[in-house]
N, C-alpha and C positions, 0 to 999 in steps of 0.2 A: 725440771723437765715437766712435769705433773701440773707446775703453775703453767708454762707456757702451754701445754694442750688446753687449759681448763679455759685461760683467755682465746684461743681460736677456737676451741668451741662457742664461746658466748658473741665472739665476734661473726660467727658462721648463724648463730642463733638470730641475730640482731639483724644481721642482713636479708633472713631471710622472711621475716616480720616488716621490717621495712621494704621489701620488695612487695610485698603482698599488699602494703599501703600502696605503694606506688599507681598497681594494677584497679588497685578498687576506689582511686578516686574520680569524683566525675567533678570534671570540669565544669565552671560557672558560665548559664547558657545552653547546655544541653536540654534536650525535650524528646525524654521518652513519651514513646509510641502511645501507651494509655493515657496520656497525659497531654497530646498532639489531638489525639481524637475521643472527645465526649461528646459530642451532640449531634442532632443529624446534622445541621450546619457543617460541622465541621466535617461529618461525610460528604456535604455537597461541595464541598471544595476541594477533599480528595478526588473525588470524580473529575472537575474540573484538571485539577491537576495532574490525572490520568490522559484525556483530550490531548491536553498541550505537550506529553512527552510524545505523542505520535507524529510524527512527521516524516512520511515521504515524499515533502519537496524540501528536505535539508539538503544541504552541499553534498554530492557525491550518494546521493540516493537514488531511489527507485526511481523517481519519477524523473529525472534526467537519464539514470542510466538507458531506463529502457528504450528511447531514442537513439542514446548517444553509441551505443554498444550494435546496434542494427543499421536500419536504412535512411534513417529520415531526418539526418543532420549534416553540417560541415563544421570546417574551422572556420571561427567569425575573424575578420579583418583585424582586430585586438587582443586574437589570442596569443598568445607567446608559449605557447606547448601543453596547456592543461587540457588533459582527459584523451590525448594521445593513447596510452596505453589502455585504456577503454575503448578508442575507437578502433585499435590496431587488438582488440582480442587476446591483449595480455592480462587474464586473472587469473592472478594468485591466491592461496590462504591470506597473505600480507596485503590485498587492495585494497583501497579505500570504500569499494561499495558493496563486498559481503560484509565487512568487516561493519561498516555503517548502518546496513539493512537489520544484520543480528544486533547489535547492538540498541541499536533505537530501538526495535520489538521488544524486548528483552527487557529493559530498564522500564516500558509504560509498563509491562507485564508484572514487573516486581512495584510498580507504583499503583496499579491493581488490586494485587493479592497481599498488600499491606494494605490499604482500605477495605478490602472486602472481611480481611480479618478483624480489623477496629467494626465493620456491622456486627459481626458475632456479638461483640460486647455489649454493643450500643442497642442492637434492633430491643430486646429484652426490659429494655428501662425504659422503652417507652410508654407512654401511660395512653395515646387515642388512639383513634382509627385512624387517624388523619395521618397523624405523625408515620403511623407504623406504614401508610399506603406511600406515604413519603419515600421512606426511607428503602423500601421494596422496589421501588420505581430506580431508585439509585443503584442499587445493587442489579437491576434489571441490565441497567446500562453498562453497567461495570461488566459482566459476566458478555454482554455482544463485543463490547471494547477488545476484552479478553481473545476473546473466539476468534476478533478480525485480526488480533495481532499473530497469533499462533498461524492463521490460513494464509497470512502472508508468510510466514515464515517456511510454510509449508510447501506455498508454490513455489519460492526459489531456491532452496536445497533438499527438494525432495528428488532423486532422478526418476524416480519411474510412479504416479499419480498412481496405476489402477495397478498394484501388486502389493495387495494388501499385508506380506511380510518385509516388503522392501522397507532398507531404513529411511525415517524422517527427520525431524527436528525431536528437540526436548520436551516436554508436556513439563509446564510450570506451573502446578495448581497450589500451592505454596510460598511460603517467604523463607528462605534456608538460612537453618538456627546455626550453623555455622560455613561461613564461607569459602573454607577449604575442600566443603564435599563437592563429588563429582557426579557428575548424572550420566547414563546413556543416555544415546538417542531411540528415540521411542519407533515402532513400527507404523506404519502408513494409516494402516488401519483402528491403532491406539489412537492416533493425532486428530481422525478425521472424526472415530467417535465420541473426542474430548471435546473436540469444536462443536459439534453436535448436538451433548448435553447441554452445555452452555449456552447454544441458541436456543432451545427447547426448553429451560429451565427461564432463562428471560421471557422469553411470550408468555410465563404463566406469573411474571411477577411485573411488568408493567402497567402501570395507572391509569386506565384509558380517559379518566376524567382529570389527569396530571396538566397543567400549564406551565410546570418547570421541568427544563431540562428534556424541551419534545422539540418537534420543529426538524429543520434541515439539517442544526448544527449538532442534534444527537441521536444516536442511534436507536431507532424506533421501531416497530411491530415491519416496519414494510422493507426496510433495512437489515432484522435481520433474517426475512425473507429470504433475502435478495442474496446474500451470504449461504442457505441454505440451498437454494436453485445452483449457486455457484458448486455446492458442494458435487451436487448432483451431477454437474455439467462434468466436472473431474473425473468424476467417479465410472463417468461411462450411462448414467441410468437416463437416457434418452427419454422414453417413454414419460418417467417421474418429473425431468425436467421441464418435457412439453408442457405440462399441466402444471407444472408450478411456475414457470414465465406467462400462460395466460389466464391465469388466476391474480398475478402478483399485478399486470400490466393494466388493470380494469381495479382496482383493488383503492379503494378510498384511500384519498392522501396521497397517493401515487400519480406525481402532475402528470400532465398529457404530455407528449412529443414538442416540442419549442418548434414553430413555425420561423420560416425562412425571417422574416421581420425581426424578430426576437432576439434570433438566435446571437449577433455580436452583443445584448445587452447583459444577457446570461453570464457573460467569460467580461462583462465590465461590471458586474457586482450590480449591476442598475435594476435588475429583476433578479428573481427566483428563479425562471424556467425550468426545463425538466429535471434538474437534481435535489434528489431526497434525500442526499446524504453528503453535507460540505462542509468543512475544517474552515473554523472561520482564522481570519488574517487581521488581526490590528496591526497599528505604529508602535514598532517596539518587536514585534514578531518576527518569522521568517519571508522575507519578499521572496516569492517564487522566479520573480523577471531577474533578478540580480546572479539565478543560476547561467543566464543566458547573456548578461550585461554588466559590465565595469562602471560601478554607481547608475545614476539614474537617468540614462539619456539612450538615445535611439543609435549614436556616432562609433560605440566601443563595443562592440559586439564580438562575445567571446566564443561563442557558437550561433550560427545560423542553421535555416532549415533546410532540407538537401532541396537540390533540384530537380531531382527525380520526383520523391511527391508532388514539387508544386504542379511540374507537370502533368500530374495524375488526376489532379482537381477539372473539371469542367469550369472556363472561363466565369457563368453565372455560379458556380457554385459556390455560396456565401462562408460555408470551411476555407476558401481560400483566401480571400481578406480578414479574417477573423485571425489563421494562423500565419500569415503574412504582410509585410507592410509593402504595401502595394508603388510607393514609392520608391523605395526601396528596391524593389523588382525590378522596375524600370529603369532604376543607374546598373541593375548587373548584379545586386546585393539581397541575397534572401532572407532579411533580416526580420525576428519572429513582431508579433504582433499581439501575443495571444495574452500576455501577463504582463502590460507596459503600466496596469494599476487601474484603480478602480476610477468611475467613472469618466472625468476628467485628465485625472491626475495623471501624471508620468512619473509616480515613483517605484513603479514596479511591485507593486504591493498587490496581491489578490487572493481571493477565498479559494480553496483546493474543493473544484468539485471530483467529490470521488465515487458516485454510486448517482448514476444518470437513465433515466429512461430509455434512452434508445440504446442504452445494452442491454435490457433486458430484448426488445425490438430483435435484435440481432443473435441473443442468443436464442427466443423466439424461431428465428430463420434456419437459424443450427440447426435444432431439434427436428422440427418440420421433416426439411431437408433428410436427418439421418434418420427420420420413422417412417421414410417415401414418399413424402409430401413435396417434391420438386418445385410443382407449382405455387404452393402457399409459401412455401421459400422463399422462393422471386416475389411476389405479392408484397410480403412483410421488407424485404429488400427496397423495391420500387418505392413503396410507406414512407421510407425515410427518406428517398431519393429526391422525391416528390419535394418535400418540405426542405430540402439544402439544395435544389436547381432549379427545378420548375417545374409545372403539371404536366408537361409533355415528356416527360421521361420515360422509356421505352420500359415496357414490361421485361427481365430478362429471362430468358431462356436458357436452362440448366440443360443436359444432356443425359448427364449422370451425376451422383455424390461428388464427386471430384471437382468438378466444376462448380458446382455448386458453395463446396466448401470455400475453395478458390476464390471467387466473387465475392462471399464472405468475411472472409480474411484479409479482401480490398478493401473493402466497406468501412471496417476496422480501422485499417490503419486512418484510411481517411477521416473518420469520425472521430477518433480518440488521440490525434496525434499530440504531443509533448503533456498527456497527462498518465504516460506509466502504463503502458499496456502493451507496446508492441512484442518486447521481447518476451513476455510471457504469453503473448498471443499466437508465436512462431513456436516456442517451446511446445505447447497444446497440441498444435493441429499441423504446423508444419511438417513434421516426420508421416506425419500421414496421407497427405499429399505435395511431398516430395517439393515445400515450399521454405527455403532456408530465409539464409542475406545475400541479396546478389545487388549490389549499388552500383547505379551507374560510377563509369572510371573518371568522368570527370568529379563529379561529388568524393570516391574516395580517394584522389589527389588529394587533396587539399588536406589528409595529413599522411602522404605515402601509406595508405594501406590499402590492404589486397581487397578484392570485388567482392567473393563468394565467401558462404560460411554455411555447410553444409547442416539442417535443421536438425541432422543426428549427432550433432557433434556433443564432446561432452560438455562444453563449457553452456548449453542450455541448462544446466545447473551450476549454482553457484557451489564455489567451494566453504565448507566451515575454514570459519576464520581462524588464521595464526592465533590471535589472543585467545580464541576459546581455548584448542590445541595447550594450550601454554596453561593454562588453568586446568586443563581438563585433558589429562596426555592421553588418558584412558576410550578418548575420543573417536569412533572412525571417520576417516577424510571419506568425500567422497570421490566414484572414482576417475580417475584423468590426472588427481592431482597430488603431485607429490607430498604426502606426510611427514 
């Protein structure tokens, strides 16, 4: 008896030595993290490779939803049921586009705060000025990356912007040492003065004599500006606003307004125009047109644009051929226009401008407007009017706030349609003047769903996602939707 214990004791011993091998060996091919990043080099391709995880024109993203979920789409002649349940207002924890939204923020954020970590190591060993001004400039960019991903995350699952105890998203200023912990959700007012810091802390580490890593394609001194006026604009602080849109708007490096001429070559990649902040697009990338089109041709259109906007454009108005194929129109078919691919091409390939001068113009008009500047409102309105129809464009005439806002949040949709704004433009301001979803009934035919969507409603916040939930049970939903 004494021998058989002695042997499953050494057999319990044996195995438990060889499990411990099992756990501690590393695979041939692995690259830890210190090992992944030694030189600034190789921080300048974590940043890189921070850029390229952001994407809100991937499938089932922002930048489709916020059309496809409001007013200013149909089903295209090729679809066969996709984004139905977007168009028809059924989201759940389980949707493809909270689920998508967090997730994409989320994983740049941890491909972030894994590089900013490798700076720690790195910034210390270096030996110039040069290198060190380098490497600060990267870290500059990492930290606005940072801040825009979090304020996206902020705008669509936060329910209430100006209640500074309300809950918001997670604050992720770390890489978590082990992946089974849980986080809350942070308060309104945690989120907004993490995004904050981080823009505040970048303006004092950018390179202003840097020629890597400036330009359109990365977030710079006037971008994160432009992020910080946004804050402002959230936040209610009108007044701070005002002065920070016409400070930003006159502000070196900040193009001028794209003139009527221009403007189709901007959204063909053929100019620069007024965007100082754009996610470029190679072959091999995400084609933005292919959200809207079955492969690469103008015949299979899986969504079109509603009919309601087109008819909201002024005939001359160059937004209307730009997001339109004007051919197209004329059989009956409001097939888009706007990402058929750069210059030439028709393979639906284009650069996401995301941060344009005439939003700041407009949010300009905002402010005005809510600090009793009626007039200068219409003025800055007219501004833009001018350069997308004609010089004879009537000055407009506000009455009150109301109207004013209204007019505004026309202008909007007109100017920024299929690039991610509308829903979160009705979320803002609609509840305030009493401005939801209301689509024309022929445009919401076209996949049986209902006209109206009142701007209080809850689903102007996204729900946390099932997957998080499921990681993180400890989670609060937000509310409207079942847990």
């Amino acid at each position: 008896m004494k021998k058989i214990s002695k042997i499953v004791y050494l057999l319990l011993f044996a195995t438990m030595f060889s499990c411990n091998d099992a756990t501690d060996i590393v695979q041939e091919g692995i690259i830890f993290e210190e090992d992944a990043y030694i030189t600034l080099k190789d921080l300048n391709t974590g940043l890189n490779g921070a850029y390229a995880a952001y994407s809100p024109d991937a499938g089932n993203g922002s930048i489709l939803f916020n059309d496809l979920f409001t007013d200013n789409m149909i089903r295209g002649a090729s679809n066969t049921g996709g984004g139905t349940e977007t168009y028809q207002w059924l989201i759940q924890p389980n949707s493809a586009t909270p689920t998508q939204i967090w997730g994409n923020r989320y994983a740049a954020i941890n491909r972030i705060n894994r590089t900013l970590a490798a700076y720690d190591r790195i910034f210390p060993t270096l030996s110039t000025v040069a290198d060190k001004n380098a490497a600060a400039h990267t870290k500059a960019n990492l930290l606005a990356l940072r801040a825009l991903c979090h304020f996206d995350l902020f705008q669509y699952f936060t329910p209430e912007y100006q209640n500074p105890d309300g809950l918001s998203v997670i604050k992720m200023d770390f890489v978590p040492a082990n992946y089974a912990l849980v986080y809350p959700r942070n308060t309104v007012s945690e989120i907004l003065d993490f995004v904050s810091a981080d823009l505040n802390e970048a303006l004092t580490l950018f390179n202003p004599t840097s020629t890597a890593y400036t330009g359109k394609f990365y977030l710079g001194v006037n971008a994160v500006n432009f992020i910080k006026l946004k804050i402002a604009l959230l936040k209610g602080q009108y007044p701070i606003a005002q002065t920070l849109a016409q400070t930003l708007i006159t502000a070196p490096g900040v193009p001028a307004l794209t003139i009527k001429t221009a403007y189709p070559n901007m959204f063909l990649d053929t100019a620069d125009g007024e965007s100082f902040f754009t996610l470029s697009r190679l072959a091999g990338n995400n084609t933005i047109g292919s959200l809207y089109y079955f492969n690469a041709g103008p015949t299979t259109p899986i969504f079109e644009g509603s009919r309601q906007l087109y008819n909201l454009y002024d005939a001359a108005d160059v937004r209307r051929s730009v997001n339109y194929r004007a051919v197209n129109v004329n059989a009956g078919s409001y097939q888009l226009n706007k990402y058929k691919g750069k210059g030439t091409s028709t393979n639906l390939l284009n650069d996401i401008k995301v941060f344009r001068t005439s939003e700041i113009k407009l949010i300009l008009a905002e402010c005005k407007a809510r600090n009793g500047d009626l007039t200068g409102a219409a003025a800055d309105v007219r501004d833009l009017r001018v350069l997308r129809i004609a010089p004879t464009v009537p000055l407009p005439v506000y009455a009150n706030l109301n109207a004013a806002l209204t007019d505004i949040l026309l202008e909007r949709r007109k100017e920024f349609a299929f690039e991610g704004h509308r829903y979160l433009d009705i979320k803002r301001i609609g509840a305030e003047i009493n401005v939801g979803i209301n689509r024309d009934p022929s445009d919401a035919a076209s996949f049986a769903a209902d006209v109206a969507l009142s701007p209080t409603d809850y689903r102007f916040t996204l729900p946390i996602p099932q997957t998080e939930i499921f990681a993180n049970p400890t989670i609060q939903q937000n509310p409207g939707y079942n847990q």
